[in-house]
C-alpha positions as CSV (number, residue, x, y, z in Angstrom):
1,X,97.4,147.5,149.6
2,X,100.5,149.3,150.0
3,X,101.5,149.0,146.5
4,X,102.5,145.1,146.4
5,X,101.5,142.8,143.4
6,X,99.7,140.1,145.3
7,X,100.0,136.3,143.9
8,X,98.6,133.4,144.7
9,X,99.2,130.1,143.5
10,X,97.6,126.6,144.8
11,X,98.1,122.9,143.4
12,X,94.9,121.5,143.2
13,X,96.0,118.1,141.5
14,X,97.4,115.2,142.8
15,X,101.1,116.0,142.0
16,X,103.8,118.5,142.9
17,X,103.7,122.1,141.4
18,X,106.4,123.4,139.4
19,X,105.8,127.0,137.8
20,X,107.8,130.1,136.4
21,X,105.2,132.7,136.2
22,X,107.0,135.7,133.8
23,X,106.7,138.6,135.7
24,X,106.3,140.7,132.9
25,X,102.8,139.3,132.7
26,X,101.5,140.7,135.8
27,X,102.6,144.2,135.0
28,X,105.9,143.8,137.2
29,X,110.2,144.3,136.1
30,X,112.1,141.4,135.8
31,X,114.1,142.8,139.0
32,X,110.8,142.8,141.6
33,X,111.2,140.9,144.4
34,X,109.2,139.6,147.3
35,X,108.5,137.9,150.2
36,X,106.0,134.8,150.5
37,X,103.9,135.9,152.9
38,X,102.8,132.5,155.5
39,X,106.7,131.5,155.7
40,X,108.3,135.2,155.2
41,X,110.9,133.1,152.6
42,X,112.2,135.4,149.9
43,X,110.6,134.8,146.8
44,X,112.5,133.4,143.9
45,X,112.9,135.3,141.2
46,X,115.2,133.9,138.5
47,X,115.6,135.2,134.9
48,X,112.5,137.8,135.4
49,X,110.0,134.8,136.5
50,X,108.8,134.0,139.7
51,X,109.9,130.6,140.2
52,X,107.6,128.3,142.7
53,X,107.5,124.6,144.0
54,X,104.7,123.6,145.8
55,X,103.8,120.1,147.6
56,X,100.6,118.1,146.4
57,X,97.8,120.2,147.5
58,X,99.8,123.1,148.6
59,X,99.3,127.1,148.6
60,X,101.8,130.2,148.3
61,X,100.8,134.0,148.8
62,X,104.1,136.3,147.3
63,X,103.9,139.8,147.7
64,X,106.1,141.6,144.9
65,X,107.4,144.9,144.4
């Protein structure tokens, strides 16, 4: 890689996904920021986690820095 944190996150349930993943705990600052890499949407970072809503059965790639 090209020194990006890579993360992916997929809801395998039968309901919506709502997560705010610290980024802290994957070794990044609370000021990375990214893209998501399928829609090229700006990640959301807010208050140093990265913030993600996903449809039933949906999938995200972010790539952080």
């Amino acid at each position: 890689m090209d020194g990006r944190t890579v993360v992916a996150v997929f809801t395998v349930g039968d309901a919506p996904l709502e997560i705010q993943l610290p980024l802290r705990s994957i070794g990044l600052t609370e000021e990375a920021e990214g893209v998501e890499a399928w829609t090229g949407e700006k990640s959301r970072v807010v208050d140093g986690r990265l913030a993600v809503s996903l449809p039933v059965h949906g999938a995200a790639l972010h790539m952080l820095t």
